[in-house]
C-alpha positions in Angstrom: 14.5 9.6 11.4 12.0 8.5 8.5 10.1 5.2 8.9 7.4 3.7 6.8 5.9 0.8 8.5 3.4 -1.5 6.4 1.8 -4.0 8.4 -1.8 -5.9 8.5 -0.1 -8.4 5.6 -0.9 -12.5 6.3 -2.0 -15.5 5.0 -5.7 -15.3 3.2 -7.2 -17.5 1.6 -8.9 -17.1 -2.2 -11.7 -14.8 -1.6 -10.8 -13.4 1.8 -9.5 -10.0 2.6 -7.3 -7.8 4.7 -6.1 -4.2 5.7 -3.0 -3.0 5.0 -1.4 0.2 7.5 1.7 2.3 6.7 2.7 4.5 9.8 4.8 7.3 8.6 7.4 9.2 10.7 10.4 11.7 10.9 8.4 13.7 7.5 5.7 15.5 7.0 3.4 13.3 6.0 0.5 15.1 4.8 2.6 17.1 2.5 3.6 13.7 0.4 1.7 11.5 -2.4 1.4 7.9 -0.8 0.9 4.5 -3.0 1.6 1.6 -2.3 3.3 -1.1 -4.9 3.8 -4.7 -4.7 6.3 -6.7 -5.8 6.0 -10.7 -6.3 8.7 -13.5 -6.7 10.7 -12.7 -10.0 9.0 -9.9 -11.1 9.3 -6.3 -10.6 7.5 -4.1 -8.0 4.4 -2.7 -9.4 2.6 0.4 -9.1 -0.9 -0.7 -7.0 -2.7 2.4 -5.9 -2.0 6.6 -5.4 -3.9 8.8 -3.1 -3.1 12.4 -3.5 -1.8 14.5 -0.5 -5.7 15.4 0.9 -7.0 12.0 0.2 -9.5 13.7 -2.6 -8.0 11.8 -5.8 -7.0 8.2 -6.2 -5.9 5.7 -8.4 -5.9 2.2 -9.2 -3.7 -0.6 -11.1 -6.3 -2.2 -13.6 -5.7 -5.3 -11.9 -6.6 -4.2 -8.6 -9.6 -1.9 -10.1 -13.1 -2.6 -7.8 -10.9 -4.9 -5.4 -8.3 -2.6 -4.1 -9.5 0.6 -2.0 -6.5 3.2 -0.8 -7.3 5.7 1.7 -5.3 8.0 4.1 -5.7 9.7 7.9 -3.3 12.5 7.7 -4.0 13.1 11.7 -3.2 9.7 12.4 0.2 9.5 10.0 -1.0 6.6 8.5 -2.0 5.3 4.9 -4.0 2.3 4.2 -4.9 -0.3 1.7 -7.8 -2.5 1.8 -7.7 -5.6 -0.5 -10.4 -7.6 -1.0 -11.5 -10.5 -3.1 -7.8 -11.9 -3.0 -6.6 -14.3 -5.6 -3.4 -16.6 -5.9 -1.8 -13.6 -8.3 -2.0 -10.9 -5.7 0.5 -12.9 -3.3 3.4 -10.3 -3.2 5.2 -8.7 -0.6 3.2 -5.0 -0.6 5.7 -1.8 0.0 4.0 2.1 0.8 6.0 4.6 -0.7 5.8 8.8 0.1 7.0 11.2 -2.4 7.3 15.2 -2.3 9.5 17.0 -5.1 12.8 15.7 -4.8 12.0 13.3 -1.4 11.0 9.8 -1.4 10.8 7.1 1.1 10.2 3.3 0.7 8.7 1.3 3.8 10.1 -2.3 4.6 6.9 -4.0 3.1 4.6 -6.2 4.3 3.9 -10.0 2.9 0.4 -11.1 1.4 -0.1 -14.5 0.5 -3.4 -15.4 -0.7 -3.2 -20.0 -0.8 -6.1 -22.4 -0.2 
C-alpha cells in the first residue's frame, strides 16, 4: 500500500521555524521526484520546493527562496522541508507529493500556522 506521511507541522510564531517529514511507503521511493506544495484557505495548492531523485538538484518557489530548504534520505524513505523565518502568509496546510513517469502520490498534509 502507498502512504505519504507529512508531519512536524504546528503552530509558530512570526520568525520561528520548523521541520517538515514525509515518510514514504509501498513505492520505490528513491526512484521518484519529491516536492512538497502548500495550499492555504481559498487558494490553490502551490508548488513550494523539488528535489530530484539523488538529492543533487533542487528548487524553490520565489516566495520561499533563502527561507525554505528541501532535502531527502533515500535510506531512510523520508523527504524533508525545513522552513524558516515564518511569516503570517506561509500558514497553509503543506502536502509532499512523489512522481515517476506515469505514477504520482499525494500525502495527507500537514498544517502550518505561523500567528503571534
Amino acid at each position: 500500500q502507498v502512504q505519504l506521511v507529512e508531519s512536524g507541522g504546528g503552530l509558530v510564531q512570526p520568525g520561528g521555524s520548523l521541520r517538515l517529514s514525509c515518510a514514504a511507503s509501498g513505492f520505490s521511493f528513491s526512484g521518484y521526484v519529491m516536492s512538497w506544495y502548500r495550499q492555504a484557505p481559498g487558494k490553490e495548492r502551490e508548488l513550494v520546493a523539488t528535489i530530484s531523485r539523488d538529492g543533487e538538484k533542487k528548487g524553490y518557489a520565489d516566495s520561499v527562496k533563502g527561507r525554505f530548504i528541501i532535502s531527502r534520505d533515500n535510506a531512510k524513505r523520508t523527504a524533508y522541508l525545513q522552513v524558516s523565518s515564518l511569516q503570517p502568509e506561509d500558514t497553509a496546510v503543506y502536502y509532499c507529493h512523489a512522481v515517476a513517469l506515469v505514477n504520482s502520490y499525494w500525502g495527507q498534509g500537514t498544517q502550518v500556522t505561523v500567528s503571534s
